[in-house]
N, C-alpha and C positions, 0 to 999 in steps of 0.2 A: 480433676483432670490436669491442674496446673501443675501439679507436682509430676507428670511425665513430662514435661516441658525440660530441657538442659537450655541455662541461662547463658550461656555460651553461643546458640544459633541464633540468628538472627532472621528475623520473618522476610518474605519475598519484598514488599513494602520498604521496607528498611534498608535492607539493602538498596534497591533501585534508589531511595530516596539518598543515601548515603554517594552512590555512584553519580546521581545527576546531577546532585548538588554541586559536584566538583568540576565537569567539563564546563565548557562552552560550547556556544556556536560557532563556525567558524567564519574568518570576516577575508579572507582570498576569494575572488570570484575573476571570474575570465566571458569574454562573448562567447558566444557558440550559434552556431548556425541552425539553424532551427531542424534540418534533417539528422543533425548530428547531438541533437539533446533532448533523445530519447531516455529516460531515468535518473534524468539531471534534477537538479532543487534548485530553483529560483532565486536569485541573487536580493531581488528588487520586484517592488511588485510590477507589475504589467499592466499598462494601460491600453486602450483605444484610440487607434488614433483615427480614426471613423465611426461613424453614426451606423447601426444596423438596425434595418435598411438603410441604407444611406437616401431612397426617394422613397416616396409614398407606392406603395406596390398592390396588385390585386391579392388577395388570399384563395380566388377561385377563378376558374372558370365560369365567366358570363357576361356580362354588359354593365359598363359603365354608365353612369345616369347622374341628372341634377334631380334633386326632387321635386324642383318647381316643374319639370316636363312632367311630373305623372298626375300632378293634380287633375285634371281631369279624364283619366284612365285609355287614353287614345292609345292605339299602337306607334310606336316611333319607330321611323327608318333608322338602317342602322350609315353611321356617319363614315367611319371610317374603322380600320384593328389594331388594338395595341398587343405587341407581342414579347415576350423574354427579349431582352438585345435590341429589338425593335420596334421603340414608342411609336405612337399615334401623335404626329405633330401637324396634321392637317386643320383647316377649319374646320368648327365642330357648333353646327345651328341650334340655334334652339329649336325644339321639340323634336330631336334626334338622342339617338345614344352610340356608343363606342363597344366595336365587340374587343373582349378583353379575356387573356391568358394569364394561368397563375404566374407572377413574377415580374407580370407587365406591368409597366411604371404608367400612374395613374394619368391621365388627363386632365389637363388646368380645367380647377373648376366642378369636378367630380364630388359628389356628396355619396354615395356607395356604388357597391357593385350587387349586382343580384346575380345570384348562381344560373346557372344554365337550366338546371334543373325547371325550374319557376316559369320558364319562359315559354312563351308560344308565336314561334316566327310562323307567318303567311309573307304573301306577296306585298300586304301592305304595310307589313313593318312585324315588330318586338312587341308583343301583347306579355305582361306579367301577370302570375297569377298569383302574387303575396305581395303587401304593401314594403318597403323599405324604407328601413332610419338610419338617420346620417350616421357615417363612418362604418355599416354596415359591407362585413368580409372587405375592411382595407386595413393594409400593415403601415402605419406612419412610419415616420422619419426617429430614429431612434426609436422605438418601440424594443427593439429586444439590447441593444446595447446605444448609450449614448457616448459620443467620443469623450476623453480624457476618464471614462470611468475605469476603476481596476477591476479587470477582468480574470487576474490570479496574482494572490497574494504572493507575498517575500515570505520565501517557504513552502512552496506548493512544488510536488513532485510531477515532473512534467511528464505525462504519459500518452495512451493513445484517445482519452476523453480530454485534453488538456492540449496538445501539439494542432491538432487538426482546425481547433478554434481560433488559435493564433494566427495559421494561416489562415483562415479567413479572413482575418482584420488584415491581411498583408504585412506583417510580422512577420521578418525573414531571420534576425538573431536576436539573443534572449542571453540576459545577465543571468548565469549561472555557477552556484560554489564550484570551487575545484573537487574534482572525484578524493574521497579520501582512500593515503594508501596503508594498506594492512597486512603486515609481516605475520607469517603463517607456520607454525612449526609443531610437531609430535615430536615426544620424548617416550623413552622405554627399547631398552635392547629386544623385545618380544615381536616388536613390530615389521612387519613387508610391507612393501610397496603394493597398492592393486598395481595385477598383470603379470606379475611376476609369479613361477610354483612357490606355492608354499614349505616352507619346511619346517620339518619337524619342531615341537614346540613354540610357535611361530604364529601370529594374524597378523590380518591384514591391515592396514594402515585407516579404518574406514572413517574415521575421524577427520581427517584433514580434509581426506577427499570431499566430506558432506559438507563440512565448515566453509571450504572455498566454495565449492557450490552456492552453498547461503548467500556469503559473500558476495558473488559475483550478478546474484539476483538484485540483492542489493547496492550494486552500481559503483563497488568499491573496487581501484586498483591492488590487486593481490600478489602479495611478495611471498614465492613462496619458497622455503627454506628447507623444506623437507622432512626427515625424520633427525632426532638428536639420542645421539647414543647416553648410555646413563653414566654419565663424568664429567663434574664438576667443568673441567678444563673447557672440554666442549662446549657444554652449556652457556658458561661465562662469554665466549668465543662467540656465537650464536645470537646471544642475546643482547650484546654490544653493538653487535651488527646492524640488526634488526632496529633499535633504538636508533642507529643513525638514519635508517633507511625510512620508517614507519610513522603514521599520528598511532598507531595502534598496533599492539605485539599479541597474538593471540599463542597462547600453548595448547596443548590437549598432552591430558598425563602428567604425573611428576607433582600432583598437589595434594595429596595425600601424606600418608602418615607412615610409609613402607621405607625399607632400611636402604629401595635404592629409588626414593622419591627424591632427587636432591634439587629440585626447583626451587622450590623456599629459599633456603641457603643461600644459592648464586642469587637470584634475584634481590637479595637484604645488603647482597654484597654491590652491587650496580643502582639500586634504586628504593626507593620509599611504597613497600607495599604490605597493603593490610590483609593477611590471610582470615578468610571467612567461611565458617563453617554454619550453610542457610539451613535452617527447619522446613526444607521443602524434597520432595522423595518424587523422583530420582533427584540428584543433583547438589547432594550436602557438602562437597566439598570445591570448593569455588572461588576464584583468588580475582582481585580489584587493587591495579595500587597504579605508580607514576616510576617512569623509568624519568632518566636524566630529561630524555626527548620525545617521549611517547606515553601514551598512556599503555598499561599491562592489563589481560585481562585472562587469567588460567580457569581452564576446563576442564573437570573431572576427566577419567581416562575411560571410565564403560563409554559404548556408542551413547545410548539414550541418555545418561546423564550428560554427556557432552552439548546434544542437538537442543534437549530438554532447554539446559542454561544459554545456551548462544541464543535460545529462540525469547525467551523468560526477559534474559536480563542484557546481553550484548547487543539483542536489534534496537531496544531504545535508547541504548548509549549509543549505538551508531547513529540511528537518528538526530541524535543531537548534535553529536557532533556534525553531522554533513547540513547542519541547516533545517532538515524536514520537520516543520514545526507543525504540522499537518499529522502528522502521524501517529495512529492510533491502535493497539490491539482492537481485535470484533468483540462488542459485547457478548457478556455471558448471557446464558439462559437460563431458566430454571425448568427442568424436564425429568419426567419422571424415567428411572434407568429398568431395564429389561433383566440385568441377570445381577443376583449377590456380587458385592463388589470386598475382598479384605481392603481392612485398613487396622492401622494399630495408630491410636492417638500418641501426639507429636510434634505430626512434618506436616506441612501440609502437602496433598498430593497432588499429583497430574497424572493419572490413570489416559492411556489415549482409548478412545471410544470410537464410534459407528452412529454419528446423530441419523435417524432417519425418521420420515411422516409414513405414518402407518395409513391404511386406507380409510379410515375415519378420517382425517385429516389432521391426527394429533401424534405431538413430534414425541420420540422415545430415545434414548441410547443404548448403543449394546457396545458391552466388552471387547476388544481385541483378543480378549484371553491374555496369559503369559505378560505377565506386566513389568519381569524385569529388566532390570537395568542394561544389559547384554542383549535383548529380546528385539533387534533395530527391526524386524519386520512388522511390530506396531506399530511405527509409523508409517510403513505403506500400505497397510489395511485400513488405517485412521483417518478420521474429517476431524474431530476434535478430541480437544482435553474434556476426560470430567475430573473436574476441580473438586478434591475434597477439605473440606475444613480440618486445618491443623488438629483440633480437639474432635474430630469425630473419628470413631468407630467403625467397626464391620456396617457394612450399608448393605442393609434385605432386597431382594428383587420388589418394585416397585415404587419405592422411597421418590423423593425428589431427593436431586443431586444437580450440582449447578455445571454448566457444558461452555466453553470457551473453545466455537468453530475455527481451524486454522486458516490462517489466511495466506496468502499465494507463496507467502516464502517455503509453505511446505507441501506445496505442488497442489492444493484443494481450489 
């Protein structure tokens, strides 16, 4: 099998490891207001600066009690009520107990709470029908967070499970990286604008438009520059700009190997980049290098090999650079697949699939159909990748094949 292998591609691996080797983190951070740093990444880790609970609190509905009043199983009047907001700060006699509400802050002296349930009020008082042991349904002081602990690490993407806990602790703004920004451009005289009639010989632009999409999910300022016609002059013009403007220059088209590909060229002439041809299907031809001021990062010009690679190998370089050190593709799976799958050993592929649990309750994937390159309606039919191995072959209905679920940058 090694001998279909061209010693020239480079594996998905190698590359990434090639790319990430080179950036950094980035070390600019600004405050931000805690409403307003929705998909932000964390500067610094975050601490507590309170105890939660901050008092000792009920966990139920019922009566607070010392254990010494039940030793001998009497019923106890009830003394006074402690409520959310408003404690029980009255005297509190012995052989009495305290009626109490979840959230109500405990009364000096309280060894548990017995739920409501348990209990049998008359005229003469709180008869219990189950014995209680101390600290029984009460929430201490610190129990779910102690002050000065970190509550989210430097590097944590602050979302809607991450913001709301903040405010809890009263955390109104948060050390967070600055948004990174990323210049956006397609090259190729073939190309329209969406919205605009098409003309003859002519598509539509749908590459930028998906790529800023991406982008924008991912919390990044986007410069966008439009389409670039196929001439050197322009391009050069473009790309100068861009590098002044951008941490990141994104292309789509023009990295190929066609007579009016002239991106390579201008970009050798402005900057230090290493054209890479990956052993990965869709997606072989893929460009990584350093502009004066920016990092470059070109895109094959099919849709799917474009989205394929921005998704593969551009989100984790974004992630780095913006800080997200939290950031992780979904594990794969291993699941047996529903219909024949081509493969010709090589590349390794990214076939998009249909994971789903059949009513036995065991997971399967089906084809998209039409797997190529140009075919962008795979991806709105798909929940994931099925990932085939570089060195494997046509795969029979049935087989196991390994499945990589997309994750929310591609609307799953």
């Amino acid at each position: 099998m090694d001998g279909c292998f061209t010693s020239d591609l480079l594996s998905l691996e190698q590359a990434l490891d090639k790319m990430l080797s080179q950036v950094s983190p980035p070390v600019a951070s600004e405050q931000v207001e805690l409403a307003q740093a929705a998909g932000r990444i964390s500067a610094a880790d975050i601490t507590s600066p309170l105890d939660v609970p901050s008092f000792d609190n009920s966990a139920m509905d019922g009566y607070a009690v010392r254990l010494a009043d039940l030793a001998d199983g009497r019923p106890l009047p009830v003394a006074g009520k402690s409520f959310a907001g408003a404690p029980f700060n009255g005297r509190w006699p012995a052989h009495s107990c305290v009626r109490i509400m979840t959230g109500a802050a405990l009364p000096a002296g309280a060894d548990a709470v017995i739920m409501q349930e348990q209990a049998e009020v008359s005229e003469r008082g709180v008869r219990f029908s189950q014995p209680a042991t101390p600290g029984q349904n009460i929430r201490r002081v610190g129990e779910d967070i102690v002050r000065g602990a970190v509550v989210l690490p430097r590097g944590a993407k602050l979302g809607v499970a991450q913001l709301p806990l903040l405010a809890s602790l009263g955390i109104a703004r948060v050390s967070a990286f600055r948004r990174l920004k990323v210049a956006l451009l397609s090259t190729g005289d073939e190309l329209q604008p969406v919205g605009q009639p098409l003309l003859a010989g002519h598509i539509y632009d749908t590459n930028r438009f998906a790529v800023r999409l991406m982008l924008e999910q991912l919390g990044c300022e986007t410069i966008d520059l439009g389409i670039v016609r196929d001439d050197p002059q322009a391009l050069l013009t473009v790309f100068r700009e861009a590098d002044a403007q951008a941490d990141l220059v994104i292309s789509s088209g023009g990295v190929s190997v066609g007579e009016a590909d002239y991106t390579k060229d201008v970009l050798q002439e402005v900057g230090d980049i290493s054209f890479w041809k990956l052993a990965i299907k869709p997606g072989k031809p893929f460009a990584f290098g350093r502009l004066p001021h920016a990092w470059f990062c070109g895109l094959p010009g099919n849709p799917v090999s474009a989205a394929l690679t921005f998704y593969q190998l551009v989100q984790p370089l974004l992630a780095k650079l913006s800080g997200h050190s939290q950031w992780r593709l979904p594990a794969r799976l291993k699941v047996k697949t529903a219909d024949a799958l081509k493969k010709t050993p090589g590349r390794l592929d990214f076939q998009r699939g249909i994971l789903r649990v059949d009513h036995q309750g065991e997971a399967q994937v089906h084809s998209t159909g039409n797997q190529g390159s140009h075919v962008f309606s795979s991806f709105s039919l798909a929940n994931c990748f099925i990932v085939l191995e570089r060195e494997r072959g046509a795969v029979a209905a049935g087989e196991w094949v390994e499945v990589e679920p997309f994750n929310t940058l591609l609307g799953q």
